[in-house]
C-alpha positions as CSV (number, residue, x, y, z in Angstrom):
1,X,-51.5,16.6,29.7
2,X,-48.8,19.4,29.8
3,X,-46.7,17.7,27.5
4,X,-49.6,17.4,25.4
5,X,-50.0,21.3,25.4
6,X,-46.4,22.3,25.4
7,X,-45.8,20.6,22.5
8,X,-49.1,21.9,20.9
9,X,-47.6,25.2,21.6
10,X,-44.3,24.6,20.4
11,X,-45.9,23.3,17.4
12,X,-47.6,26.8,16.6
13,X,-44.8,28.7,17.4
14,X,-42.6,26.7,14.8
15,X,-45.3,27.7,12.5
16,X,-45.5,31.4,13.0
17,X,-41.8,31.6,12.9
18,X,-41.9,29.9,9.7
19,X,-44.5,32.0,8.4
20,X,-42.6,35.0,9.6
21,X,-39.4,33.7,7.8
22,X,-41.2,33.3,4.5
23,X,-42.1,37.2,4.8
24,X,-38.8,38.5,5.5
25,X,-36.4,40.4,2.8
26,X,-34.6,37.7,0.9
27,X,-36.5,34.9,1.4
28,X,-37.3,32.1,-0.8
29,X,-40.9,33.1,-2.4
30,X,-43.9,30.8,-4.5
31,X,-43.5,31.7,-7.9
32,X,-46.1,33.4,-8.9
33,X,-48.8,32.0,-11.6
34,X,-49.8,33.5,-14.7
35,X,-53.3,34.0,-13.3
36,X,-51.6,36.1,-10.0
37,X,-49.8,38.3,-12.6
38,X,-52.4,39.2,-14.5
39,X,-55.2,38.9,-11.8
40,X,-56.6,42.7,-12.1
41,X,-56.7,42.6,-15.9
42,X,-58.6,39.3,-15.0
43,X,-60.9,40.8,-13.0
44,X,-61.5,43.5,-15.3
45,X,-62.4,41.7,-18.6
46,X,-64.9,39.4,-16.2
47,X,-66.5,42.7,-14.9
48,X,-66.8,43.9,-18.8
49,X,-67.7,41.2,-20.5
50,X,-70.2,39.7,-18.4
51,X,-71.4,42.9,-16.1
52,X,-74.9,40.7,-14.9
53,X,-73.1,37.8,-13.1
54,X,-74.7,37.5,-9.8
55,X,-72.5,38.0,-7.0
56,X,-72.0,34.4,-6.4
57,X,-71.4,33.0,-10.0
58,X,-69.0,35.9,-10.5
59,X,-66.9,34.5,-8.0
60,X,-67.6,30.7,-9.4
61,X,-66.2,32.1,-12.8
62,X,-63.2,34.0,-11.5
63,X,-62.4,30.5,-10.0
64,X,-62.7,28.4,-13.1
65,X,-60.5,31.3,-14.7
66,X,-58.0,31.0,-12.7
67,X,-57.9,27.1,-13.1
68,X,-58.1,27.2,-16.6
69,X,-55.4,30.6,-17.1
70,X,-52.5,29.2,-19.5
71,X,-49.9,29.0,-17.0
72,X,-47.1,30.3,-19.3
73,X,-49.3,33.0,-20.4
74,X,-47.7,36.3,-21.8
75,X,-49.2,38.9,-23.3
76,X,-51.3,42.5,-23.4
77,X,-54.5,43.2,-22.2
78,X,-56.5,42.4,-25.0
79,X,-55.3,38.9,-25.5
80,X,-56.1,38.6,-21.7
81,X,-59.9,39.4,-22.5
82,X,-59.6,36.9,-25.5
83,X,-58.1,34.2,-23.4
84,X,-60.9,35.0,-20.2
85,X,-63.8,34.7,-23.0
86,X,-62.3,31.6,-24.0
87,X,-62.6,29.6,-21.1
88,X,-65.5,31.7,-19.7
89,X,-68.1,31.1,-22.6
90,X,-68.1,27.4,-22.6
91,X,-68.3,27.1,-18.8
92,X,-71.1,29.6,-18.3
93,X,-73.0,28.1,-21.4
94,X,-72.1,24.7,-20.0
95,X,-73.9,25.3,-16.9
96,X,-77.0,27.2,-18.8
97,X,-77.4,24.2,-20.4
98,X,-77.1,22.1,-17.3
99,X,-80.2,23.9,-15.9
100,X,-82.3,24.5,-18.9
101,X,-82.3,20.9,-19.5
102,X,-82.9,19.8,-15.7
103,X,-86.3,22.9,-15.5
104,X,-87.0,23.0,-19.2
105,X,-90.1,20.5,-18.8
106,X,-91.5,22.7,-16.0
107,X,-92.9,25.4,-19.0
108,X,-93.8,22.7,-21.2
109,X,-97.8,23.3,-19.6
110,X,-97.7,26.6,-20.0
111,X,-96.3,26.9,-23.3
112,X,-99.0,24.3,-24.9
113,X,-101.8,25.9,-23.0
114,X,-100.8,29.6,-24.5
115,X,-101.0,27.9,-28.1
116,X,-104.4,29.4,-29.4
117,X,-106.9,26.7,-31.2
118,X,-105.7,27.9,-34.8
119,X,-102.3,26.6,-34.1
120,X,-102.7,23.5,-32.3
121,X,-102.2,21.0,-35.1
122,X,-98.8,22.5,-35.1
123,X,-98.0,22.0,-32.0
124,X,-94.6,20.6,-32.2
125,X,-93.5,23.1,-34.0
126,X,-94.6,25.8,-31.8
127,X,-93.3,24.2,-28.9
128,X,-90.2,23.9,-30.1
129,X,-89.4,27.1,-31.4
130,X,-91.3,28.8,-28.3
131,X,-88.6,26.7,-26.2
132,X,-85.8,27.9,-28.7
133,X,-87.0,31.6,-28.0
134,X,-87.0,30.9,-24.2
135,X,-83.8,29.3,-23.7
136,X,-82.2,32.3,-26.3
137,X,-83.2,34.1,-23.0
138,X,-82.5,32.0,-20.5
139,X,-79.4,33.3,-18.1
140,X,-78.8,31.1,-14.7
141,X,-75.6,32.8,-14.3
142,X,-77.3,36.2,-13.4
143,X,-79.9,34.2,-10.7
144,X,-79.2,34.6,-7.0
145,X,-78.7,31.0,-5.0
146,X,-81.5,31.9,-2.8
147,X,-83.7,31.9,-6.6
148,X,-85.9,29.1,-7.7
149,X,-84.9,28.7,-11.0
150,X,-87.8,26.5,-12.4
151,X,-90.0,29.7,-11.2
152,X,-88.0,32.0,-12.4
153,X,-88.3,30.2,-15.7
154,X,-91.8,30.0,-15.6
155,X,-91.9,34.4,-15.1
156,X,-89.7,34.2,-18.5
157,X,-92.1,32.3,-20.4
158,X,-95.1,33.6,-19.3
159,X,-93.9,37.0,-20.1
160,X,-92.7,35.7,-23.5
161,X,-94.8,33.4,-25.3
162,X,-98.2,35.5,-25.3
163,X,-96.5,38.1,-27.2
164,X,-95.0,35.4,-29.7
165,X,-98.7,35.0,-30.5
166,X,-100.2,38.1,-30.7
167,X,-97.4,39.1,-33.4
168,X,-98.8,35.4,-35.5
169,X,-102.5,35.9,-34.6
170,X,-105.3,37.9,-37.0
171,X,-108.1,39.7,-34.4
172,X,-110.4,37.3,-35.4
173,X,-108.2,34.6,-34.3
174,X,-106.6,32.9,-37.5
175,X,-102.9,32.7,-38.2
176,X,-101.5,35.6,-40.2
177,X,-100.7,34.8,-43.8
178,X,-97.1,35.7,-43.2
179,X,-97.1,32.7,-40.1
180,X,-98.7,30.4,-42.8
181,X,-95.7,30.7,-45.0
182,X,-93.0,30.3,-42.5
183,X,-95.1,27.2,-41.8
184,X,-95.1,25.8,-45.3
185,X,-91.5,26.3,-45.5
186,X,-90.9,25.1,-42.2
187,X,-92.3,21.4,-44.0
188,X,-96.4,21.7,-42.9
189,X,-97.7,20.9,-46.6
190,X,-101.2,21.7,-45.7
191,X,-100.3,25.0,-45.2
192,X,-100.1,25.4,-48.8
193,X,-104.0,24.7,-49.4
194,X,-104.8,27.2,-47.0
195,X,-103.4,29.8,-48.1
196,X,-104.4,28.5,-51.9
197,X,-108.1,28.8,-50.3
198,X,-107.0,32.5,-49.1
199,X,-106.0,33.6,-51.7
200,X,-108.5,32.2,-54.0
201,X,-110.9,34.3,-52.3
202,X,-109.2,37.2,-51.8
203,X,-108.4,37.3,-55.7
204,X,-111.7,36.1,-56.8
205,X,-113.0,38.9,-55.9
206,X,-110.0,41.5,-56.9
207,X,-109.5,39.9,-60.4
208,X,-112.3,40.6,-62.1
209,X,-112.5,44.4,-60.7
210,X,-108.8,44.8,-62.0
211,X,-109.8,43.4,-65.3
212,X,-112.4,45.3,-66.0
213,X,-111.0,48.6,-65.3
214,X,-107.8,47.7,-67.2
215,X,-110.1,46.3,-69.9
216,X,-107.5,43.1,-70.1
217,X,-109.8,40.6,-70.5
218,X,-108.8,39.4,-74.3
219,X,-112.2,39.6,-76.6
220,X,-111.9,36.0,-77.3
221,X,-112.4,34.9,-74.0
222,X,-115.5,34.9,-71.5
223,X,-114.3,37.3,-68.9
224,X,-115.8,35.5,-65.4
225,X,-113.5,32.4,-66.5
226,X,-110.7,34.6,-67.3
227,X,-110.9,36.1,-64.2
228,X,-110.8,33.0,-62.7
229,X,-108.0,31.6,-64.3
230,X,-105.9,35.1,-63.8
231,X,-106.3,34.6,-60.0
232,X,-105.8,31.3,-59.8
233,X,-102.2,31.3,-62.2
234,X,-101.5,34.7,-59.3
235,X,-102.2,32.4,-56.7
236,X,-99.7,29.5,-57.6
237,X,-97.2,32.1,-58.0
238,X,-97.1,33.8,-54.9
239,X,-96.8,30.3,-53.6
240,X,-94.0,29.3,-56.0
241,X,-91.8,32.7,-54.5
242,X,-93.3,31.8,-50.8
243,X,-90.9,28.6,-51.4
């Protein structure tokens, strides 16, 4: 038993007398790395660039710099922001896309409930570019670890996608003309008829009031007809520059 301890202690003093050796003047010394040399001016383009890191993912991200720092690395400080953005951007997008695609299914509810009846046979397409808006807002790396991040997910979408349709929708609940031309050129064919069928009342009942007061109805032709034509021809051509 004492020879047990005694040579525990003798083991601890070897190593506190090393330590102590290491420290005085004129000892041997690590090199340094290119990361420890330029460690403030690391610290400093992390804390610029990406100022909403949560405590704990700024500290992940100082680590993965460090790894990652060009160990024969020379140069000013800009070229030490360019180099931390290098490896930084990857990894923290990396991880966002880690997460979104392990909680991205736990909006898909929401966002097909919040799709009002005059969009639903275009569903796809609305999810998938309400899911394109979300994500383009998505940031994990500014989360606490004590956050839920499917429910914190959830808070983004539910503040987002209303408005998305608010800023398509007409008051009385139809999709805005503008929303029906991103959708024909977006591939939704159909789109095309409706707004033809928009349009064809809209100018039906314009035409013939413009053509009147302009007097440009030719004398050879019966003006109701030529009224018609006018708007339809108007019609196809707003389509045609739509395209």
């Amino acid at each position: 038993m004492r020879k047990w301890i005694y040579t525990d202690l003798r083991a601890e003093r070897s190593r506190v007398v090393a330590k102590l050796c290491a420290m005085a003047p004129g000892a041997p010394q690590k090199a340094l790395s290119a990361s420890d040399i330029y460690q403030e001016r690391i610290v400093e383009a992390v804390k610029t660039t990406y100022p909403n890191l949560s405590a704990e993912n700024y500290y992940v991200l100082l680590e993965e710099i460090k790894s990652k720092f060009p160990t024969n690395f020379v140069g000013n400080t800009e070229s030490v922001f360019a180099t931390v953005k290098r490896i930084a951007d990857p990894f923290i997008e990396e991880k966002r896309r880690h997460y979104w695609d392990t909680h991205k299914a736990s909006i898909l509810p929401l966002i097909r409930e919040a799709i009002p009846p005059a969009g639903r046979e275009f569903g796809i397409y609305y999810t998938t570019h309400l899911l394109d808006q979300v994500f383009g807002n998505f940031h994990p790396e500014t989360y606490f670890s004590g956050e839920i991040i499917s429910e914190k997910l959830k808070a983004l979408a539910a503040e987002m996608v209303p408005t998305t349709f608010t800023e398509i929708m007409t008051t009385d609940g139809q999709l805005r003309d503008e929303e029906l031309v991103r959708l024909y050129k977006a591939g939704y064919v159909k789109c095309r008829g409706m707004l033809l069928e928009r349009y064809a009342t809209k100018l039906h009942n314009l035409a013939p009031r413009i053509i009147s007061v302009k007097n440009l109805c030719p004398s050879l032709e019966y003006p109701p007809q030529f009224a018609k034509d006018v708007a339809q021809e108007v019609s196809l051509k707003l389509l045609q520059k739509a395209r």
